[in-house]
C-alpha positions as CSV (number, residue, x, y, z in Angstrom):
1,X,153.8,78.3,142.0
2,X,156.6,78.8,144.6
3,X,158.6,81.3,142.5
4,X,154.9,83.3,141.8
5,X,154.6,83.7,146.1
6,X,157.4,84.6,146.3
7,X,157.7,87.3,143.9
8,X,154.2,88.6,145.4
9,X,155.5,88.4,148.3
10,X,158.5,90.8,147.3
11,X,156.2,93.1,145.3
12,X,153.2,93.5,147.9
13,X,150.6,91.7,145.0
14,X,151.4,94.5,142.5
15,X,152.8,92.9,139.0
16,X,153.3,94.7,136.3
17,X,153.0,92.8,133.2
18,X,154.7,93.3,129.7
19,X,157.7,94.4,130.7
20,X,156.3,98.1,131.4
21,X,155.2,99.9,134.5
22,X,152.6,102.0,132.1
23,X,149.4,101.1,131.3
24,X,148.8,98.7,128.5
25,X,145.9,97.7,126.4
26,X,144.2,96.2,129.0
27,X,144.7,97.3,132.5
28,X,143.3,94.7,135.7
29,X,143.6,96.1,139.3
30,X,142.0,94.8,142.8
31,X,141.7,91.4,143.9
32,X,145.1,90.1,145.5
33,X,143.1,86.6,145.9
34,X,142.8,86.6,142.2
35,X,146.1,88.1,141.2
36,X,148.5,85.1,140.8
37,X,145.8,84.0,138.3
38,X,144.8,87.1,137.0
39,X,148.8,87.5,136.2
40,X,148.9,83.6,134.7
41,X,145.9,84.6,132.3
42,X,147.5,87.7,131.2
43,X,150.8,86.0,130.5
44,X,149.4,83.2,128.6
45,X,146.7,85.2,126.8
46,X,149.8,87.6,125.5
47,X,151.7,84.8,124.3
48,X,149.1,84.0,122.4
49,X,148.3,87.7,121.2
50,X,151.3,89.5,121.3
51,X,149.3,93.0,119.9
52,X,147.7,92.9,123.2
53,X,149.5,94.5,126.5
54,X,148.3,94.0,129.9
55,X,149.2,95.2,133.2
56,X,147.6,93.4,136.2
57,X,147.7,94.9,139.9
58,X,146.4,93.8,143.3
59,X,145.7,96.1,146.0
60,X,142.6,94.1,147.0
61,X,138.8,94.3,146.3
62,X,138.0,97.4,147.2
63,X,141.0,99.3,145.6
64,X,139.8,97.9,142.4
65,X,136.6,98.6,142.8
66,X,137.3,102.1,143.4
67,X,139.3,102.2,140.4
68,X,136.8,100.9,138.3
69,X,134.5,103.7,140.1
70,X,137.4,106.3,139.2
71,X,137.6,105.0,135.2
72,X,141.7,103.8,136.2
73,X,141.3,100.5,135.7
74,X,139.6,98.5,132.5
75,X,138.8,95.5,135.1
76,X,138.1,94.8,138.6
77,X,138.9,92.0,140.0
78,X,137.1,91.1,143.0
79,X,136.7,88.0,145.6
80,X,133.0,89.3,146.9
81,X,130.5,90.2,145.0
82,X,130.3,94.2,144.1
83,X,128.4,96.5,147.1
84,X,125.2,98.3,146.5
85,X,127.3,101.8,147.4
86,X,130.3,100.7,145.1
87,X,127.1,99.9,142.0
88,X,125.7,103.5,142.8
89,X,129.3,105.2,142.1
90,X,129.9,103.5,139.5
91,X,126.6,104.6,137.8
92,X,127.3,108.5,139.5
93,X,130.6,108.3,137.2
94,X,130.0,106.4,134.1
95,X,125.8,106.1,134.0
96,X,125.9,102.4,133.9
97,X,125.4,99.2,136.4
98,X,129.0,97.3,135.8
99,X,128.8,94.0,134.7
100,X,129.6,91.3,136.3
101,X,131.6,88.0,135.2
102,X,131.8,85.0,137.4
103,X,135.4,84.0,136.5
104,X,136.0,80.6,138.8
105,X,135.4,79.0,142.1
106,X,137.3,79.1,145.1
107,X,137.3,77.6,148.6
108,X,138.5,79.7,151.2
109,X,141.0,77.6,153.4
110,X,141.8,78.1,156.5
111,X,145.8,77.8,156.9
112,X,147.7,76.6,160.5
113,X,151.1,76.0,160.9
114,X,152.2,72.2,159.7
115,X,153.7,71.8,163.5
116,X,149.7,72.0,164.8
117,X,148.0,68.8,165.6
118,X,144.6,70.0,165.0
119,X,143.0,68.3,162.7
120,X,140.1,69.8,162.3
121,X,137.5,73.1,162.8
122,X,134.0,73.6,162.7
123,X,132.7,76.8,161.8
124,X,131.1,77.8,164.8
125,X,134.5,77.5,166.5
126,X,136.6,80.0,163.8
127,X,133.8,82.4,164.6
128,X,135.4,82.0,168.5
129,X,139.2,81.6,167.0
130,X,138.8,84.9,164.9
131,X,136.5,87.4,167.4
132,X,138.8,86.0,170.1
133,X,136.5,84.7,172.4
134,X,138.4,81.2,172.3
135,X,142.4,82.6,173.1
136,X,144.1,79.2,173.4
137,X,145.0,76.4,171.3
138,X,144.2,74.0,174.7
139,X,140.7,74.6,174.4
140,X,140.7,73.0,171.0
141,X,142.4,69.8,171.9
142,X,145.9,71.6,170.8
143,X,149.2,72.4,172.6
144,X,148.7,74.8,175.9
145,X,150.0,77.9,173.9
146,X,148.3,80.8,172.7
147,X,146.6,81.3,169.4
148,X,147.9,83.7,166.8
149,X,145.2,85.2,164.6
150,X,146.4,86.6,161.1
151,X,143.8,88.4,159.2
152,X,143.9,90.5,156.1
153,X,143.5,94.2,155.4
154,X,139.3,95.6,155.7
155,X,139.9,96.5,151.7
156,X,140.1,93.3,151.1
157,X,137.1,91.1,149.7
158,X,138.5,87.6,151.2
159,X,138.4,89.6,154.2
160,X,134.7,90.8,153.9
161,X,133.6,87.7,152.8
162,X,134.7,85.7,155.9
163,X,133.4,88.3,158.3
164,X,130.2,88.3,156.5
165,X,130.5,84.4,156.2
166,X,131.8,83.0,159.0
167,X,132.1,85.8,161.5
168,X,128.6,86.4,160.9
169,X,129.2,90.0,160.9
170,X,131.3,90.1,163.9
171,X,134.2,91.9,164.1
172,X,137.6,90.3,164.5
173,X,139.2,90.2,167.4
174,X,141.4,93.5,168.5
175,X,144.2,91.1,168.5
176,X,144.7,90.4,165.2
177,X,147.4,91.0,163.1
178,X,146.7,92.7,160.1
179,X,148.7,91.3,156.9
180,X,148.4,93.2,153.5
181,X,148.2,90.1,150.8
182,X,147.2,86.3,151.8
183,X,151.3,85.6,150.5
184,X,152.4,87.7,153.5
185,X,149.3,86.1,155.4
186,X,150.5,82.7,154.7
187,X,154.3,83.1,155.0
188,X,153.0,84.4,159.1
189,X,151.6,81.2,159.6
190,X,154.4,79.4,158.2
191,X,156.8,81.0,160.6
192,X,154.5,81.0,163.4
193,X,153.3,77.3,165.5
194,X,150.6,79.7,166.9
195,X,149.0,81.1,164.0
196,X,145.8,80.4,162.4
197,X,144.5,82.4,158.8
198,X,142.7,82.5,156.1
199,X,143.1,82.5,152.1
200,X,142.2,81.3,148.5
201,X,142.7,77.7,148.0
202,X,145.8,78.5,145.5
203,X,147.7,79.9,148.2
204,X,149.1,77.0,151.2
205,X,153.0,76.7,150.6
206,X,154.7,76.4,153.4
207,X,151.1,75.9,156.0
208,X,148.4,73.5,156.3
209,X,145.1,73.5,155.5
210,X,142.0,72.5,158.1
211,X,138.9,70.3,156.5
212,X,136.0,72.6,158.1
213,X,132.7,71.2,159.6
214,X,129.5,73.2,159.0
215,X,128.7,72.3,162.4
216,X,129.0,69.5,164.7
217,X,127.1,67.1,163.1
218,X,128.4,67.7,159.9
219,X,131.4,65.3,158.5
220,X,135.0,67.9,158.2
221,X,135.0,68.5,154.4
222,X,138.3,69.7,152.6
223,X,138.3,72.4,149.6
224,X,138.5,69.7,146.9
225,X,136.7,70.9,143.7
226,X,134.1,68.2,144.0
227,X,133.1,69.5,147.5
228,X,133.0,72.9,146.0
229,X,131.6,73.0,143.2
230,X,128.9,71.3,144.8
231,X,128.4,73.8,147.3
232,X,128.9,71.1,150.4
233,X,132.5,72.5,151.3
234,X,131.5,75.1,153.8
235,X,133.3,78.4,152.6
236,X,133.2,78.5,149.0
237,X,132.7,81.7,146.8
238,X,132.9,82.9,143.3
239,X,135.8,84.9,142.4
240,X,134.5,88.1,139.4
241,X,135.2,90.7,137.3
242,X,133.7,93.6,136.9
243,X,133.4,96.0,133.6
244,X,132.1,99.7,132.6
245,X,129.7,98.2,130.0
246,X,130.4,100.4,127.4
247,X,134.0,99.7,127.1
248,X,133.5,95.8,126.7
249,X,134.0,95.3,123.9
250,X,137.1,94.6,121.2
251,X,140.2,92.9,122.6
252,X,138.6,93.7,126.1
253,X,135.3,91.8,125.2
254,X,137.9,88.9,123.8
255,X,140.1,88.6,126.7
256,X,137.2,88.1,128.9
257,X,135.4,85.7,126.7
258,X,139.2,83.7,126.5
259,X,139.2,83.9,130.4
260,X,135.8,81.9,130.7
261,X,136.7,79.6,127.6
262,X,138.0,76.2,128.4
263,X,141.5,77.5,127.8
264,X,141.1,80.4,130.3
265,X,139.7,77.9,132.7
266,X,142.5,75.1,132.3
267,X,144.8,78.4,133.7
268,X,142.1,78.2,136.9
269,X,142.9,74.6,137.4
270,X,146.7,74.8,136.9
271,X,147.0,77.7,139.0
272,X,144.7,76.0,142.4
273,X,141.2,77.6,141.9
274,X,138.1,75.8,140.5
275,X,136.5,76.6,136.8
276,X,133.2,77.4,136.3
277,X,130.7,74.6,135.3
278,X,129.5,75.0,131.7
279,X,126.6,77.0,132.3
280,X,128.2,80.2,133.8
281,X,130.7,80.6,131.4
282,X,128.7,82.6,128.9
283,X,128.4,85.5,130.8
């Protein structure tokens, strides 16, 4: 895992698989949430079916998206679910609704430096943390110093979702720091006793995570898979794919079927995310 953060980190979450920088069988682009797995699958599944070529890419949510609108990507990865504008364009260029495929579960962690003392967060105070309206770490029972918020880029879905989830729409303060992948997110708080972010629960090295209350009355829950799956852990999320219907099919349809078998899914494990329960793995 360490050697895979790094090398995102060194490649701005943009891996090119099979030992080619041209496109393969298969080509995955978006998500950078989902691309240390997306790359694990891809590796494994070619081992497995060396015929097959895949090149996997991150760029985040919306870049795959737009590529899946533009017909330059076979799959989308994405950590929110697809917009009503982004459904409409893809229909505008290729006359179909994409589908969808719930591919795992994830619990989106908030990371702090391992030097900070806080224990804990509800949600109600990262709304304050991230739009900035709490500035210090002393008004959170922390060390007199200023906080440090690290956010990621606006085409990112990890970033929409927490807005939308636990910003409540707000915007983010004008103070944050924009950081292109959660690696380079997390490798900031790592280096900084100040900072505060957010990320997929495979992601942590090097920071802590927070256990998050819902609200006050509420017990401080960590991202465990039992609290996620669930639904009691109080920022979870599916992670997806998203197809053109009319080219799933062949080693395309097969890959993603492999993806939501109980082999794909072991991958989701190994790699930090949650698999699917049984029902939602046969679509």
């Amino acid at each position: 895992m360490k050697n895979i953060l790094k090398t995102l980190a060194l490649t701005g979450a943009t891996l090119a698989l099979a030992g080619t920088t041209f496109a393969g069988d298969i080509t995955v682009k978006g998500s950078d949430t989902l691309v240390i797995l997306a790359q694990k699958w891809a590796e494994t599944y070619m081992v497995k079916n060396p015929g097959t070529k895949i090149q996997v890419t991150g760029g985040g949510s919306g870049v795959g998206l737009a590529a899946l609108q533009n017909q330059t990507t076979d799959l989308a990865n994405a950590s929110r679910k697809i917009k009503a504008k982004e459904i409409e364009a893809c229909i505008k260029a290729f006359n179909k609704r994409p589908t969808e495929y719930k591919v795992c579960l994830d619990g989106l962690s908030v990371y702090v430096n391992s030097e900070n003392p806080i224990k804990e967060l509800s949600l109600d105070q990262l709304l304050q943390i991230f739009t900035g309206k709490i500035k210090n770490w002393k008004q959170l029972g922390g060390a007199d110093a200023p906080i440090t918020v690290y956010s990621r880029e606006n085409s990112s879905g990890t970033y929409e979702f927490f807005k939308e989830h636990v910003l409540q729409g707000a915007d983010f303060a004008s103070s944050a720091q924009t950081m292109p992948g959660t690696a380079a997110l997390l490798q900031a708080v790592a280096k900084d006793k100040n900072g505060i972010g957010y990320g997929g629960a495979a992601y942590g090295q090097g920071a802590k995570h927070l256990p998050i209350k819902k609200n006050d009355q509420s017990p401080a829950l960590e991202p465990t898979e039992e609290n996620v799956v669930k639904g009691t852990y109080p920022i979870w999320r599916y992670l997806f794919v998203y197809i053109n219907p009319a080219i799933d099919k062949g080693e395309k349809a097969a890959y993603l079927s492999w993806i939501r078998s109980d082999e794909g899914q072991k991958v989701v494990k190994d790699i930090g995310y949650f698999p699917l329960p049984a029902h939602l793995r046969e679509k």
